[in-house]
C-alpha positions in Angstrom: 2.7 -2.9 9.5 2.5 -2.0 6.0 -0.4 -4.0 4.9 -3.8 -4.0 7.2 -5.0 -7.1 8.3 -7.0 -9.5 5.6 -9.5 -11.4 6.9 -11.9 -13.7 4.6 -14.5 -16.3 5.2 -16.2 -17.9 2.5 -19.4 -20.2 2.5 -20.9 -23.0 0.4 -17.7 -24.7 -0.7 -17.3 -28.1 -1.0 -15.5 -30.1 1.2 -14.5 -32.3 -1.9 -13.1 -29.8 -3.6 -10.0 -27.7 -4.6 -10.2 -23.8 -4.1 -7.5 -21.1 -4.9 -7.8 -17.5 -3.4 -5.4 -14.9 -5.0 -4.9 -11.4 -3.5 -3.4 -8.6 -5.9 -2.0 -5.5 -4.3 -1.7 -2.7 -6.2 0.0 1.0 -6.0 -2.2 4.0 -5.9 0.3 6.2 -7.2 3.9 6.9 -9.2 5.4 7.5 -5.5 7.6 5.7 -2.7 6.5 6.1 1.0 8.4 5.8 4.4 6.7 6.4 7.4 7.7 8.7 9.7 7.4 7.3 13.5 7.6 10.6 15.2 5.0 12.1 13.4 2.9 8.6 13.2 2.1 9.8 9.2 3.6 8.4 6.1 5.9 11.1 4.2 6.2 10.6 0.0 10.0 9.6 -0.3 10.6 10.2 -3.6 10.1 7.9 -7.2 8.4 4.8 -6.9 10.1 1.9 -8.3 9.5 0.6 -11.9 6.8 -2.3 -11.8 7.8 -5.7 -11.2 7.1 -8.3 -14.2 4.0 -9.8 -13.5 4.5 -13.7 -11.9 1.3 -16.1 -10.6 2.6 -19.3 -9.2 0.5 -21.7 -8.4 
């Protein structure tokens, strides 16, 4: 996977009403990744890519 697992609960809401959760998942670094399954550790594979334009849909 590339992504752990997200798990969230929340308490206190109201049944009645309308709720929106938004996850943003940002780079750590100006690099690209790969992962290398023989060696179970991910290896920097070059230049990241430029930034995507920003979008929220709702």
């Amino acid at each position: 996977r590339m992504f752990p697992t997200c798990r969230v609960s929340f308490n206190g809401l109201r049944p009645e009403g309308f709720y929106a959760v938004l996850m943003d998942i940002v780079p750590v670094d100006e690099k690209r990744y790969r992962y290398a399954y023989h060696r179970s550790c991910w290896l920097v594979a070059g230049k990241a890519d430029p930034p995507a334009p920003a979008r929220l849909y709702v």
